[in-house]
C-alpha positions as CSV (number, residue, x, y, z in Angstrom):
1,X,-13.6,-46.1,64.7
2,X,-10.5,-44.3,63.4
3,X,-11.0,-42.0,60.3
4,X,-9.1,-43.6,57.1
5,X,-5.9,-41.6,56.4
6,X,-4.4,-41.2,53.0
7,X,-0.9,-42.0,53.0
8,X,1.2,-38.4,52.8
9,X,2.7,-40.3,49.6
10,X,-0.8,-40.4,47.6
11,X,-1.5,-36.6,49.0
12,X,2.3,-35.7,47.8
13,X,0.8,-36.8,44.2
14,X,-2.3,-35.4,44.1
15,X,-0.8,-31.9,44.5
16,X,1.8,-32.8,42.1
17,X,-0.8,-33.4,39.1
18,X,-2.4,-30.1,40.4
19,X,0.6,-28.2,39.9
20,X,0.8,-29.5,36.5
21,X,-2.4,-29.1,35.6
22,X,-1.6,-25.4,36.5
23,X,1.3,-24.6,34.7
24,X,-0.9,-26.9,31.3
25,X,-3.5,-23.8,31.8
26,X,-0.9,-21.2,32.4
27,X,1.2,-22.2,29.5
28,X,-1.9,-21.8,27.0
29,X,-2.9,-18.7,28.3
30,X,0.4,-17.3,27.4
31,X,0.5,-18.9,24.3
32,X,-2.9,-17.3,23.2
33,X,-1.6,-13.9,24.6
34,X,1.7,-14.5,22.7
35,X,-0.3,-15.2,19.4
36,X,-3.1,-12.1,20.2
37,X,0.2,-9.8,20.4
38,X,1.6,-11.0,17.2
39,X,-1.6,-10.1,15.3
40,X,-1.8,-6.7,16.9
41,X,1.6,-6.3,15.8
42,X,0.8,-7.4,12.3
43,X,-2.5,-5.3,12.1
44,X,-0.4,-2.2,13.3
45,X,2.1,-2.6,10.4
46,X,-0.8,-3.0,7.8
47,X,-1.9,0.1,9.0
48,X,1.9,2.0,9.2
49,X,1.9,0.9,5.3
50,X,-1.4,1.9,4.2
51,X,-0.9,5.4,6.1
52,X,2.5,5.6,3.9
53,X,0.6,4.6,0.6
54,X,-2.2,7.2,1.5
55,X,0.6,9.9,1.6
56,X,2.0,9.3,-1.5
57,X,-0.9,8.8,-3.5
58,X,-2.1,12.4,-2.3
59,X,1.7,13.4,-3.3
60,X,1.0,12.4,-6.7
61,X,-2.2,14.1,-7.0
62,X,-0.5,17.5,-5.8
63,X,2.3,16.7,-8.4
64,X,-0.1,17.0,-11.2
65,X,-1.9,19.7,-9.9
66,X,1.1,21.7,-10.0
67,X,2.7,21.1,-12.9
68,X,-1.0,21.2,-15.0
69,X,0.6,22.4,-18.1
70,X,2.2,19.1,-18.3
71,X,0.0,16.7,-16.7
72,X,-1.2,14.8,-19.9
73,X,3.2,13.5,-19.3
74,X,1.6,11.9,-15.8
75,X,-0.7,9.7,-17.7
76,X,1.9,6.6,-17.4
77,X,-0.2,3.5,-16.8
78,X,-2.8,1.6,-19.3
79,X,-6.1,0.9,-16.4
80,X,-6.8,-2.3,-18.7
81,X,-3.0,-3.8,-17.7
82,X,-2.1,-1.8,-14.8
83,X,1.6,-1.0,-16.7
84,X,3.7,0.5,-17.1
85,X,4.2,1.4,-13.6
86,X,6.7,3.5,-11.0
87,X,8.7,2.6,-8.1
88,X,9.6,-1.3,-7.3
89,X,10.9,-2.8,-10.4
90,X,10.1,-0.3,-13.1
91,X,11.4,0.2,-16.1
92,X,10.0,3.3,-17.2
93,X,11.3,6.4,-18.0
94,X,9.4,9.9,-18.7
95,X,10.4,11.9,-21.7
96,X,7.4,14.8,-21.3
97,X,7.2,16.3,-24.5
98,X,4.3,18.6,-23.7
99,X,5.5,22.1,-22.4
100,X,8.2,24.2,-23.0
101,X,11.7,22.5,-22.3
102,X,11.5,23.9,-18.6
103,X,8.3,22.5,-18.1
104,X,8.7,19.4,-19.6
105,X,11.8,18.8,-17.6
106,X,10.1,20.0,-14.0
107,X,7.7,17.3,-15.1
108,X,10.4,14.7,-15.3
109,X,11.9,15.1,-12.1
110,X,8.3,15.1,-10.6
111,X,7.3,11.8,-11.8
112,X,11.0,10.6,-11.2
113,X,11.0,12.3,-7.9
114,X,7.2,10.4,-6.9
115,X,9.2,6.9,-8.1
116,X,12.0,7.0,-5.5
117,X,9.6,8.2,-3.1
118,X,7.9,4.8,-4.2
119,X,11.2,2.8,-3.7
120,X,11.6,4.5,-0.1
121,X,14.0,7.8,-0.3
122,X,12.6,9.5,2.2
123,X,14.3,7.6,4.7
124,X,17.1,5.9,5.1
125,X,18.8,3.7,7.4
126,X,22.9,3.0,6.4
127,X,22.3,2.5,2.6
128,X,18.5,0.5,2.6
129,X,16.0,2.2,2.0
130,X,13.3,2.3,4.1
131,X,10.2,5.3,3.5
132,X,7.9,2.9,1.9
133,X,5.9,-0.2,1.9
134,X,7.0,-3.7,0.8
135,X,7.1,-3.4,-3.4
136,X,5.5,-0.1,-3.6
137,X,4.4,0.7,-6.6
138,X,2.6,3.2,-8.4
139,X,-0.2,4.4,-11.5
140,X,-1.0,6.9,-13.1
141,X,-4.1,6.6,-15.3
142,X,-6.5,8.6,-17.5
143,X,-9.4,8.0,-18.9
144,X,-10.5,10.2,-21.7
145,X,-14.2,9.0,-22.3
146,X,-15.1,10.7,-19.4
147,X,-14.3,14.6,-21.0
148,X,-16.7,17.2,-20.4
149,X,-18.7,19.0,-23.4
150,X,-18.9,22.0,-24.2
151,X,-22.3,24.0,-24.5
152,X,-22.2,22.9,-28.3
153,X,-21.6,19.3,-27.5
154,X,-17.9,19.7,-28.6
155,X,-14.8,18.1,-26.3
156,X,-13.1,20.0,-23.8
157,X,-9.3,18.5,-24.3
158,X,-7.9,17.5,-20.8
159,X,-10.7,17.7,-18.5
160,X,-11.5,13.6,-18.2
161,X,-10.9,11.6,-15.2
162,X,-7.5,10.6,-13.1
163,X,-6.8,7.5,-11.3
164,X,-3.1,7.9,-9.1
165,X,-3.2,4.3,-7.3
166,X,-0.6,2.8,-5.2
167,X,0.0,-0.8,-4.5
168,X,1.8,-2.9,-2.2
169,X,2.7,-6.4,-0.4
170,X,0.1,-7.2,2.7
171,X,1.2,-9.4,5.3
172,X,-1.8,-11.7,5.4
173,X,-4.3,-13.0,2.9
174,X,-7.6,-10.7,2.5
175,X,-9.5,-10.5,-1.2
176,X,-7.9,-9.8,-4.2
177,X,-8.1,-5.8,-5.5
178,X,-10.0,-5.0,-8.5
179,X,-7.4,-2.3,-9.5
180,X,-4.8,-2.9,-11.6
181,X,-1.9,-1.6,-10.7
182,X,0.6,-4.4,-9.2
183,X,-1.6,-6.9,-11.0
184,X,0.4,-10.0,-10.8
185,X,3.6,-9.2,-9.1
186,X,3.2,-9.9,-5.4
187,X,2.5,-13.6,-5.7
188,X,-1.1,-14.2,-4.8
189,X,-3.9,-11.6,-5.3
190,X,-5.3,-11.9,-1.7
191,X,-1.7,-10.6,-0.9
192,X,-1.8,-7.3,-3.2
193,X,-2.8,-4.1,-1.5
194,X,-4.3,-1.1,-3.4
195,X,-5.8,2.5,-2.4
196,X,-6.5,4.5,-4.9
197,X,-8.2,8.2,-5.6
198,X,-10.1,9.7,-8.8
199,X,-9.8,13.9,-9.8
200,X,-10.3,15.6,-12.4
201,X,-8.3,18.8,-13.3
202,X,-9.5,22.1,-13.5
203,X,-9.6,23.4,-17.0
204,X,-7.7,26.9,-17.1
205,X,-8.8,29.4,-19.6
């Protein structure tokens, strides 16, 4: 007996469907590749902006340091409300009254200085300005319960507890922040970032 042969039309087909059955597969391996590369590129630029919000906040911290004789002028934000705060959108302005009129005006330009940093000075490209993360913003907060005593149980003026936090827009949902600053102005909560940091000064005699 002869051996059935399939017509070189049906085998024409069969390799057809194969081939697109290939290119099905290709195309969502490419598309999963495609997506994998956008988060990376997404998770990188999370990280690009919290690296830039940990290097101001430490520039804040240095800024008081510094100018110590005036620091009580860096005390800008209420930690209840999480205003009033530097950088995008504020509407503060510092008027340090607590030093001599040199140091109260070195104070100034600090805390004026830390906001531009906030709005992105440091770099440039044309005329935007592009040093810092989406709607940075900064606080400033103090919290004068936590004063050490003397040995007589008396307060030592100036010796409580800092908070310098800086907030900003995420790319993606994650949990909402239970620091203030930025409370409210980036939309949803699961969008706010925050990093903060806690010091205390040392007390000069």
């Amino acid at each position: 007996m002869r051996p059935h042969m399939i017509p070189s039309r049906d085998r024409a087909g069969f390799s057809m469907i194969e081939v697109l059955v290939s290119l099905v597969i290709i195309m969502l391996g490419l598309m999963g590749v495609a997506g994998m590369l956008a988060k990376m590129q997404q998770s990188e630029f999370e990280s690009y902006q919290r690296a830039q919000a940990v290097v101001l906040m430490q520039d804040m911290v240095d800024r008081i340091t510094v100018h110590h004789l005036t620091a009580s002028c860096f005390r800008i934000t209420n930690a209840a409300t999480g205003a009033p705060y530097l950088g995008t959108g504020t509407t503060y302005t510092s008027a340090c009254g607590a030093g001599s009129a040199g140091d109260n005006t070195q104070a100034d330009a600090a805390i004026n200085e830390w906001s531009n940093l906030l709005l992105g000075a440091a770099e440039t490209v044309g005329t935007s300005k592009v040093g810092a993360m989406i709607g940075a913003r900064g606080c400033v907060s103090y919290d004068a319960t936590t004063e050490l005593l003397d040995a007589t149980g008396g307060v030592i003026a100036d010796t409580g507890v800092y908070t310098v936090s800086v907030a900003w827009q995420g790319t993606s949902d994650t949990f909402a922040p239970t620091v203030t600053c930025g409370t409210g102005l980036y939309g949803a909560e699961t969008r706010r970032r925050v990093i903060f940091t806690t010091f205390r000064l040392a007390k000069l005699t």
